[in-house]
C-alpha positions, -999 to 999 in steps of 0.1 A, spaced: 127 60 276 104 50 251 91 13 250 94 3 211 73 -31 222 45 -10 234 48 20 223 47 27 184 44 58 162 18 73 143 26 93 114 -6 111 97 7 129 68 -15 148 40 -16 145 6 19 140 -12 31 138 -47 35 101 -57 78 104 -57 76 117 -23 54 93 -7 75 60 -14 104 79 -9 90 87 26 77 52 36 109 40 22 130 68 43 110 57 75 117 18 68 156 24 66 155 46 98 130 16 117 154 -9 106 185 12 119 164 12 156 165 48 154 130 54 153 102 29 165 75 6 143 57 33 125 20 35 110 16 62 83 -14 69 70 -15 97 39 -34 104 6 -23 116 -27 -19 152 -43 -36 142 -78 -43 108 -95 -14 88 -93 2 49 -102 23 29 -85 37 -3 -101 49 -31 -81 88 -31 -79 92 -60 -105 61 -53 -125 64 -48 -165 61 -13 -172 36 -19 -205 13 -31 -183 4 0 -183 -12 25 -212 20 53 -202 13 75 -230 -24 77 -216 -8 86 -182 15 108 -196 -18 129 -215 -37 128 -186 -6 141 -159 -8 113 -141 25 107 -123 39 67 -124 62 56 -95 77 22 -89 68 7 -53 95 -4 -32 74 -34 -24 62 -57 -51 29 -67 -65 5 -54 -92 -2 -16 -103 -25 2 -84 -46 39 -93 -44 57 -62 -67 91 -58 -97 93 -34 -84 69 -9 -63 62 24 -29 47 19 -12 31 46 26 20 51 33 3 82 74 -3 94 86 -25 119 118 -46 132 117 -82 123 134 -88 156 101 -79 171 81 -115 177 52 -105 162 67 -102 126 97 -127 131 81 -156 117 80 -144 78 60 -129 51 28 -149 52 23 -142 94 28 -107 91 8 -104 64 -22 -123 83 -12 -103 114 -13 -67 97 -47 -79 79 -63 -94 114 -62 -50 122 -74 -39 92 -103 -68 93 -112 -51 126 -111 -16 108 -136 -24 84 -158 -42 111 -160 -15 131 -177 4 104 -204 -19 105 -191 -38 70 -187 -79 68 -147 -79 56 -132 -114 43 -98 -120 47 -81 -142 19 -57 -171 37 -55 -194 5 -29 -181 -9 -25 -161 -43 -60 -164 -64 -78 -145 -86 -112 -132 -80 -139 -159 -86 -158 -134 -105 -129 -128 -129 -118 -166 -136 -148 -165 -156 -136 -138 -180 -106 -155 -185 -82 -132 -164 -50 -155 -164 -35 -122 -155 -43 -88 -151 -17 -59 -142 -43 -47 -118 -39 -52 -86 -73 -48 -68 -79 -80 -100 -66 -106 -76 -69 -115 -40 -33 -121 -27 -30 -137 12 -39 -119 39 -61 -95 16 -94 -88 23 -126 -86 2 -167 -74 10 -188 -94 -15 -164 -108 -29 -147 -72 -41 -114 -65 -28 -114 -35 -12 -73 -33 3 -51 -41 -19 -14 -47 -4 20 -52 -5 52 -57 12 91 -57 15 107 -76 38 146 -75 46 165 -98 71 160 -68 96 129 -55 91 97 -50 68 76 -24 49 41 -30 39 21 -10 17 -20 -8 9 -46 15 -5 -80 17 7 -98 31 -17 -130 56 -9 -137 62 -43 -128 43 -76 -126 67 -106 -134 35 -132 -128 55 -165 -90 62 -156 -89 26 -146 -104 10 -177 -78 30 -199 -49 31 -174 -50 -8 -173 -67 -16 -207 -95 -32 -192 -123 -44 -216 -151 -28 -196 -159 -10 -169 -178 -40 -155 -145 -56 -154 -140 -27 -121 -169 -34 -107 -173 -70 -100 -132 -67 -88 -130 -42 -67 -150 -13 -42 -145 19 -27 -157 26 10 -184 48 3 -199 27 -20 -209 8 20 -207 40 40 -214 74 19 -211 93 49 -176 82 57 -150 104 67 -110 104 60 -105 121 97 -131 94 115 -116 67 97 -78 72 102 -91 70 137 -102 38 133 -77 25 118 -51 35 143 -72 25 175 -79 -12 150 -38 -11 155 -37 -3 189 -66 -34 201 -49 -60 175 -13 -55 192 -20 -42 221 3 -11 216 -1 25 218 4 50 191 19 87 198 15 111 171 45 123 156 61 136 123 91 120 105 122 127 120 148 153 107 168 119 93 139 106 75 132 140 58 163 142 46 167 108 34 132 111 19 144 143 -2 173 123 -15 153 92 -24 128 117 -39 150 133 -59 180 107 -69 155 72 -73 113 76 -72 121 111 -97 140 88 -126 132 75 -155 164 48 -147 139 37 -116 102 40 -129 105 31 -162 136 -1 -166 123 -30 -181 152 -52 -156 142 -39 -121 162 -65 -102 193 -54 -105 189 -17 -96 162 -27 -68 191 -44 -53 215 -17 -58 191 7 -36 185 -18 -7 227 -22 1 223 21 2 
């Protein structure tokens, strides 16, 4: 019999269209919080350019009709925060039971907890991380531009987020239910900072570049294979776990098909200006 305290799951999936990824993470959440399958790292990367707005963001914070020109697909998050471009990147979700002590003391711990791995990701590729534990603030560099707020979230530094000269290069968010929690981040390896400046009607593209960094800006050599494999063993050495490979479960497929098609697919979902209400809706499902 498995040990769920020591033993956790890693789920390395390839690219996925933007719909089927939070459908997915949101699928494996549901079946972590049921107890039917163990806390789950999934690490993945997108099938084309995609954005994901938080689950209570304003939809005009973002130029749509550009996104619709340029096929890029726009999917509401299950977890909340600001809008984020994902393409060349690694994208993380990370399940567990809140009935496990390391995440049962709320949002703010298991946000420093999940960071304290990730720090140790980026450190061992030889890069000085910061992690942000003051709370919600913008980007030094950006309070002088008068930022009061921006719809981007790699714009601010949220707690627990982390930064390299003073550029954030994780940007995160989570979900948290009595039972259980789902976070979500993109690591970027790349940051395509034309789509960006028109995607988010930013004023310049210097506006990009004092926020935010991709990976290979630091390591050009980096790979997506090497560092998935750092970031799981980072997970292993912060909680002193083990990972076994593994892909969803027949459950979570299915549920992830259904979500797909009847929630991260429609308009009803994606596009409402009132989120609360249907958010709701989906989380008694």
């Amino acid at each position: 019999m498995i040990n769920y305290h020591k033993t956790w799951r890693l789920i390395n999936s390839g690219p996925g269209s933007a719909s089927y990824n939070m459908a997915l993470d949101e699928a494996i959440a549901i079946s972590v919080r049921k107890g039917s399958s163990p806390p789950t790292l999934r690490l993945y990367s997108w099938d084309r350019p995609s954005v994901t707005l938080g689950c209570f963001q304003r939809i005009r914070d973002i130029d749509t009709e550009y996104c619709r020109d340029a096929s890029i697909p726009i999917v509401r998050r299950p977890t909340g925060g600001r809008a984020i471009l994902h393409n060349k990147e690694l994208t993380y979700s990370f399940s567990v039971k809140t009935d496990n002590d390391l995440f049962s003391k709320g949002i703010f711990d298991s946000y420093k907890k999940i960071s304290v791995a990730l720090y140790l990701a980026l450190s061992k590729l030889g890069l000085s991380p910061e992690v942000n534990m003051r709370g919600k603030t913008q980007n030094s560099k950006l309070k002088t531009q008068n930022f009061s707020y921006s719809p981007l979230c790699f714009q601010s530094a949220s707690y627990g987020e982390i930064t390299i000269n003073s550029k954030k290069v994780i940007g995160s968010a989570q979900k948290r239910w009595t039972d259980g929690l789902l976070q979500q981040g993109s690591i970027p390896y790349h940051i395509d900072e034309l789509k960006a400046l028109k995607i988010f009607r930013l004023h310049s593209i210097r506006d990009i570049k004092d926020a935010m960094a991709g990976l290979t800006e630091a390591v050009p050599d980096l790979s997506d294979e090497k560092f998935r494999n750092i970031v799981k063993v980072s997970f292993e050495e912060t909680f002193n776990i083990e990972f076994f490979s593994a892909l969803p479960s027949n459950e979570e497929e299915f549920l992830a098909q259904k979500l797909d098609s009847e929630k991260y697919r429609t308009e009803e979902w994606n596009f409402q200006k009132q989120v609360q209400s249907l958010h709701q809706a989906f989380q008694r499902a």
